[in-house]
C-alpha positions as CSV (number, residue, x, y, z in Angstrom):
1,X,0.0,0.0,0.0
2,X,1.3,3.4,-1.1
3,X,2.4,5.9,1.4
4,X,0.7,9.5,2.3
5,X,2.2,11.0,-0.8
6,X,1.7,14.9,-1.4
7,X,-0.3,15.8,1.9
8,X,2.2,17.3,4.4
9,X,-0.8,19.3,5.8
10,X,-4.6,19.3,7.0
11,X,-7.1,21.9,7.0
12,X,-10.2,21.9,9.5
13,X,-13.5,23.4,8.7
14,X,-14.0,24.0,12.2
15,X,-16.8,24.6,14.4
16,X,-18.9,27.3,11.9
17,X,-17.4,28.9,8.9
18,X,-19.8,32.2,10.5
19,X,-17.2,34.8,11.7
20,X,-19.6,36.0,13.9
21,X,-20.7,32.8,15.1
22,X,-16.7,32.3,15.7
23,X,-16.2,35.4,17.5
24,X,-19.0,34.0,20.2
25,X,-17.6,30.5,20.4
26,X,-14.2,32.1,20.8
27,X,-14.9,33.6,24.2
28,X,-17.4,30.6,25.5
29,X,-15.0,27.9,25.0
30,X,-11.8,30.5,26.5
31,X,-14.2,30.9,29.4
32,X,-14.7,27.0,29.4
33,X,-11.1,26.0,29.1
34,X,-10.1,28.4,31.5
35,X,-13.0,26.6,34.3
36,X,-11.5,23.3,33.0
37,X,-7.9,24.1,34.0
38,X,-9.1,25.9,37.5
39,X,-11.6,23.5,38.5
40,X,-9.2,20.4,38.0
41,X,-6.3,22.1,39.6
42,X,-8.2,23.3,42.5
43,X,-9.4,19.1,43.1
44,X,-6.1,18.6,42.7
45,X,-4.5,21.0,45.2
46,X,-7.3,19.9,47.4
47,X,-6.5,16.3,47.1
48,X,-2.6,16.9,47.8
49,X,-3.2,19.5,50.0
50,X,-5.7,18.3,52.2
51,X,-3.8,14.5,52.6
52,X,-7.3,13.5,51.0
53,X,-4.7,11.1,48.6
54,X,-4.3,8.7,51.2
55,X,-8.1,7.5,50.8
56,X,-8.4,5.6,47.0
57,X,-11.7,7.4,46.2
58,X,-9.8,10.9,46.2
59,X,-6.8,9.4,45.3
60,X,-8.1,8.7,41.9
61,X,-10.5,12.2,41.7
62,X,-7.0,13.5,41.8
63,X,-5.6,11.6,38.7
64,X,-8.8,12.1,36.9
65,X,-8.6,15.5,37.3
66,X,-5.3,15.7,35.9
67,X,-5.9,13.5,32.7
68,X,-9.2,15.6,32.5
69,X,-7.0,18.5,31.8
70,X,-4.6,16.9,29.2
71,X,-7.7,15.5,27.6
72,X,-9.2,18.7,27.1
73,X,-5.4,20.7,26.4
74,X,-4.8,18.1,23.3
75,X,-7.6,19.5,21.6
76,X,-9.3,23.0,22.9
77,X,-6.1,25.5,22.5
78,X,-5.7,24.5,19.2
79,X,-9.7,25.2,18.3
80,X,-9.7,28.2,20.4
81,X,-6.8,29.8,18.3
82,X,-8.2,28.1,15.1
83,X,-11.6,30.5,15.6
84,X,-9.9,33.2,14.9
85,X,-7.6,32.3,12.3
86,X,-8.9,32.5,8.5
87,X,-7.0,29.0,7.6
88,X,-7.2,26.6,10.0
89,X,-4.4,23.9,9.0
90,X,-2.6,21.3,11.3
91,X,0.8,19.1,10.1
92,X,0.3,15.7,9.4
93,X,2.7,15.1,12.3
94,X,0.5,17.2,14.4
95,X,-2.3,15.8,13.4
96,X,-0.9,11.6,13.8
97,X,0.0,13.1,17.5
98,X,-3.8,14.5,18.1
99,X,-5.4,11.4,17.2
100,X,-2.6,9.6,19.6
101,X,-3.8,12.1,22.4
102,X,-7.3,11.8,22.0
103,X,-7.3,8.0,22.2
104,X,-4.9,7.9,25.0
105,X,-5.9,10.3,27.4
106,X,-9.6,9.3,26.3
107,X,-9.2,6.0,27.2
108,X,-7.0,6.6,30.0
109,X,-10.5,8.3,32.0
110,X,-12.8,5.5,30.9
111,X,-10.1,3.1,32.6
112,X,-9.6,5.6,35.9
113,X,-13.7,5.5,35.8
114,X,-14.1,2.1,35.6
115,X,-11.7,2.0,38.8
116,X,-13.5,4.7,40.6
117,X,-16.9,2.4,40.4
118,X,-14.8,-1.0,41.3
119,X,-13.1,1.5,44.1
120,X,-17.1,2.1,45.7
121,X,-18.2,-1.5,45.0
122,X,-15.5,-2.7,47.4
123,X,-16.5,0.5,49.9
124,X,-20.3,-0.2,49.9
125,X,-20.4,-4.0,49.5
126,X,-17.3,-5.3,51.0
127,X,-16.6,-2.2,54.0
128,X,-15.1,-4.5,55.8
129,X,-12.2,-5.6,53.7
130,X,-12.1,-1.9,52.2
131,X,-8.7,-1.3,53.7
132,X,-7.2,-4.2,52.7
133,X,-8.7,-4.8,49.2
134,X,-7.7,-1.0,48.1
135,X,-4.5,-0.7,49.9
136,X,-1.8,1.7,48.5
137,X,0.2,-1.1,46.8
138,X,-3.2,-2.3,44.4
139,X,-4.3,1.2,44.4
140,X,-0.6,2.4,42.5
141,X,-1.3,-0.7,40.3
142,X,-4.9,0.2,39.1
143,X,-3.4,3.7,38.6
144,X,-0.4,2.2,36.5
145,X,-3.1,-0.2,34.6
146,X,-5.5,2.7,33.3
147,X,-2.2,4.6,31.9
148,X,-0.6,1.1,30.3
149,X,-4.4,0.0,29.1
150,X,-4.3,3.6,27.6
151,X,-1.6,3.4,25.6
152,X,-1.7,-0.2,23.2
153,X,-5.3,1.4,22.1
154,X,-4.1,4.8,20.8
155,X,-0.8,3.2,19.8
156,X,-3.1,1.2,16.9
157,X,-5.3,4.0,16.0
158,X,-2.2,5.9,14.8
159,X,-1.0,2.7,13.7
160,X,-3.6,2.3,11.2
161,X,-3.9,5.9,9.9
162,X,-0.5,6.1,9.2
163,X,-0.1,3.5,6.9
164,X,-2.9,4.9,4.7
165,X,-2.0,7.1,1.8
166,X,-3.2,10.8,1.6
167,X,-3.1,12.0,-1.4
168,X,-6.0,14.6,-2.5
169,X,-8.8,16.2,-0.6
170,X,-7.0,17.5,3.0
171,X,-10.0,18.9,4.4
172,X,-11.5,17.8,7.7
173,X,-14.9,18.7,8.8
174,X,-14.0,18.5,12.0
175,X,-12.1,20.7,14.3
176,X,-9.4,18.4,15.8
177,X,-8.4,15.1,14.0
178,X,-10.0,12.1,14.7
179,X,-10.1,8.1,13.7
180,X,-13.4,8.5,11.2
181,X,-12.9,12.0,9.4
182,X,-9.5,11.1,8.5
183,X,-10.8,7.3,7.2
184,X,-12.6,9.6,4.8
185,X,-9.2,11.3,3.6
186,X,-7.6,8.4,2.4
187,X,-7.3,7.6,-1.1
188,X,-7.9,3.8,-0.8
189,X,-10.5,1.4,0.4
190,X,-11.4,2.0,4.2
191,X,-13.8,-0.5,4.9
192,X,-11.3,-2.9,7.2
193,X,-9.3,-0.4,8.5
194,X,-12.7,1.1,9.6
195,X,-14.3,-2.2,11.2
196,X,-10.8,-2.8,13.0
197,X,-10.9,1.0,15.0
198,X,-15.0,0.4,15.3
199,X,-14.0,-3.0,16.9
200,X,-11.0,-1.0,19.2
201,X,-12.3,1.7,20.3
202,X,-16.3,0.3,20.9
203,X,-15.0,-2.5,23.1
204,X,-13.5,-0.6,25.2
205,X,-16.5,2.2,25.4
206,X,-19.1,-0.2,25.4
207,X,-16.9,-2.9,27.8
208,X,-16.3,-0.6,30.2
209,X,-20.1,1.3,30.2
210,X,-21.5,-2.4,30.5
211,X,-18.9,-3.0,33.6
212,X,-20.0,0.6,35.3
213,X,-23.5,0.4,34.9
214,X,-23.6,-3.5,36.5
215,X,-21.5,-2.3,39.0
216,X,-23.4,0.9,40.1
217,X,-26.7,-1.9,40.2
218,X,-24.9,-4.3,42.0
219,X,-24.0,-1.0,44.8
220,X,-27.7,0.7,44.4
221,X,-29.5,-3.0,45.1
222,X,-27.1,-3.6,48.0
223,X,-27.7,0.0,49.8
224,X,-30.9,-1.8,50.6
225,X,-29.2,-3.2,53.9
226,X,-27.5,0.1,54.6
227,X,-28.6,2.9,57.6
228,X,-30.7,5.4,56.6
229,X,-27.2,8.0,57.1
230,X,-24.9,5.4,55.3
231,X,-27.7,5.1,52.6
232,X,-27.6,8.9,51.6
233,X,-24.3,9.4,51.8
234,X,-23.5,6.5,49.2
235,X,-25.9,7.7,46.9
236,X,-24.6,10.8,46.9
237,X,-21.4,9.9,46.3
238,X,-22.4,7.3,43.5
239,X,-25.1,10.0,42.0
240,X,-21.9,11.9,40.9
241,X,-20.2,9.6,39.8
242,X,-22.9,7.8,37.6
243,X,-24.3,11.3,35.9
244,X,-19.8,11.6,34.9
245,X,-20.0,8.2,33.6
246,X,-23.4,9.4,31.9
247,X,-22.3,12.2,30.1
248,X,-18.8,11.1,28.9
249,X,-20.0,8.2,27.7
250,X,-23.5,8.9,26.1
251,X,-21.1,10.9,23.4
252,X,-18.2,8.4,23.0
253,X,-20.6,5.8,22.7
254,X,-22.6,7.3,19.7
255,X,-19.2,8.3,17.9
256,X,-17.0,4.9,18.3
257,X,-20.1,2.4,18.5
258,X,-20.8,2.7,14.4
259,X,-19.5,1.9,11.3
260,X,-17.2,4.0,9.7
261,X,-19.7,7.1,9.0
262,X,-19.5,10.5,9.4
263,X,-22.6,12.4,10.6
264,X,-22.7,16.4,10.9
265,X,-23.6,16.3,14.9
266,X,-20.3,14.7,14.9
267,X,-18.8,18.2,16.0
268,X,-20.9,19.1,18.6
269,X,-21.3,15.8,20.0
270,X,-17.2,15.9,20.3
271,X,-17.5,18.9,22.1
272,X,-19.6,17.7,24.8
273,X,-16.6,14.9,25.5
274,X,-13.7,16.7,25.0
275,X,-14.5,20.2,26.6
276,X,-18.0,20.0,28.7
277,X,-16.8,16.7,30.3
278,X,-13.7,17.9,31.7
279,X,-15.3,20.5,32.6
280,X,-18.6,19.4,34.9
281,X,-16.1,16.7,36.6
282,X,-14.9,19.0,39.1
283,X,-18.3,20.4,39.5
284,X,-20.0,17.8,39.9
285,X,-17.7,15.9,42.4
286,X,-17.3,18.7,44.4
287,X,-21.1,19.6,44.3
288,X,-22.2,16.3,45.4
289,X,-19.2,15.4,48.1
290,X,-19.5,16.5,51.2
291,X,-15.9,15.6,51.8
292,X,-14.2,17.1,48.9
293,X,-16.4,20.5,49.7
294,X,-14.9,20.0,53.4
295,X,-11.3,20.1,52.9
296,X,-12.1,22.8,50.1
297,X,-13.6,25.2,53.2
298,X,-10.8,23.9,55.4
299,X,-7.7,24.5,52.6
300,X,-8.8,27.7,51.1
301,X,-11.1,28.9,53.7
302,X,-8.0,29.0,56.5
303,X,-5.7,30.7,53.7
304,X,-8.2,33.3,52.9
305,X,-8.5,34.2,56.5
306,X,-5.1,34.1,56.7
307,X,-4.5,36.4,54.1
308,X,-6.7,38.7,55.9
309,X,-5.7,38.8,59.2
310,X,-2.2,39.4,57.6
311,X,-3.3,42.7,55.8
């Protein structure tokens, strides 16, 4: 199979091709990248600061919060600038590294969510082992899984775009470059290529939604036995975590659970996953944990105080 031939470049079509319409989405998503990269950093400075890390539940809020904002940073500076720029182009090199980042960081949160739920199974169902079962020594394990599990999936999306040839059309509806949009690019027959990324990235969506959901039923069924206290205070915790679960993978189920088919909600539907996800995480965890609001008060409540005594 021939190489990419003549096409050293891409050029996206981008959110709109309105200026007006740009100008808008221009300040929004500033204003939501900027509450992506506050929000996660303030869970994380919690988490650190508030020795919340030494309890697996934060532990991994802390980690998710930090893929949440590489997730988002591989694609959302690049479209912010793009909405202002009259040619939006991206190397192919740039483009082979998006698709990598995407994948990797993408899957890496479906993995770290997936261990979040196994993380309350064993805290509602088994409280007795809790300690024992998610001790520091699994817990840096799980954490080293969801990274590693990350990596052989984005590794063979690359994989199989590079070795297709690009040799006309180098636009990309799209605003970032993706698995399916590029499929469309090539100048050969994608059919196989396309089952073989449908097959990689929807078993791991789907996989791990079907794993989450039986879990969180397995957890709401057994909070039957549980006090009245214990009861509310589970579901809180679990509410959150089921409406993340909800909206990151309603999205990345409808893109990677398809043949390979390009649809014009495709853009929109990205945007929810890659910017509106990372960016209700932080609110939402911290909105519906009591703890996490706690050591929030306690942290930056005392140094605010500080600060004003001081002056």
């Amino acid at each position: 199979m021939g190489k990419r031939n003549n096409v050293t470049e891409f050029v996206f079509w981008g959110l709109s091709q309105n200026l007006e319409v740009e100008e808008v989405c221009f300040v929004v998503f500033s204003f939501f990248y900027a509450v992506i990269l506050l929000g996660n950093l303030l869970i994380m400075l919690t988490v650190y600061k508030g020795n919340l890390f030494k309890f697996p539940m934060y532990f991994f809020l802390g980690y998710l919060s930090f893929v949440d904002i590489c997730y988002s940073s591989v694609t959302a500076p690049k479209m912010i600038v793009d909405l202002l720029a009259k040619r939006k182009t991206i190397s192919y090199e740039g483009c082979m590294l998006q698709v990598f980042g995407v994948h990797f960081f993408g899957c890496t949160e479906i993995f770290i969510l997936t261990v979040m739920a196994y993380d309350r199974y064993v805290a509602i169902c088994k409280p007795l082992h809790y300690m024992t079962i998610m001790g520091p020594d699994r817990c840096n394990k799980m954490l080293l899984g969801t990274w590693v599990g990350g990596f052989p999936h984005s590794i063979i999306q690359v994989a199989l775009i590079v070795q297709l040839p690009f040799c006309g059309p180098n636009e990309i509806d799209h605003y970032f470059c993706d698995v399916h949009p590029m499929l469309k690019l090539a100048c050969t027959d994608t059919y196989v290529v396309g089952v073989v990324v449908t097959a990689n990235s929807g078993t791991i969506a789907l996989g791990s939604f079907v794993i989450l959901i039986i879990s969180y039923t397995v957890i709401l069924v057994s909070l039957r036995k549980q006090s009245t206290d214990g009861r509310r205070k589970a579901l809180s915790t679990c509410g959150s975590h089921i409406a993340v679960v909800i909206i990151f993978f309603g999205p990345c189920t409808f893109m990677y659970m398809r043949p390979d088919t390009t649809f014009s909600e495709d853009k929109m539907v990205a945007v929810f996953y890659t910017i509106i996800t990372p960016m209700l995480n932080p609110l939402i965890y911290t909105m519906r944990n009591a703890e996490v609001k706690n050591a929030m008060k306690k942290l930056w409540g005392r140094k605010v105080f500080r600060e004003a005594n001081d002056k």
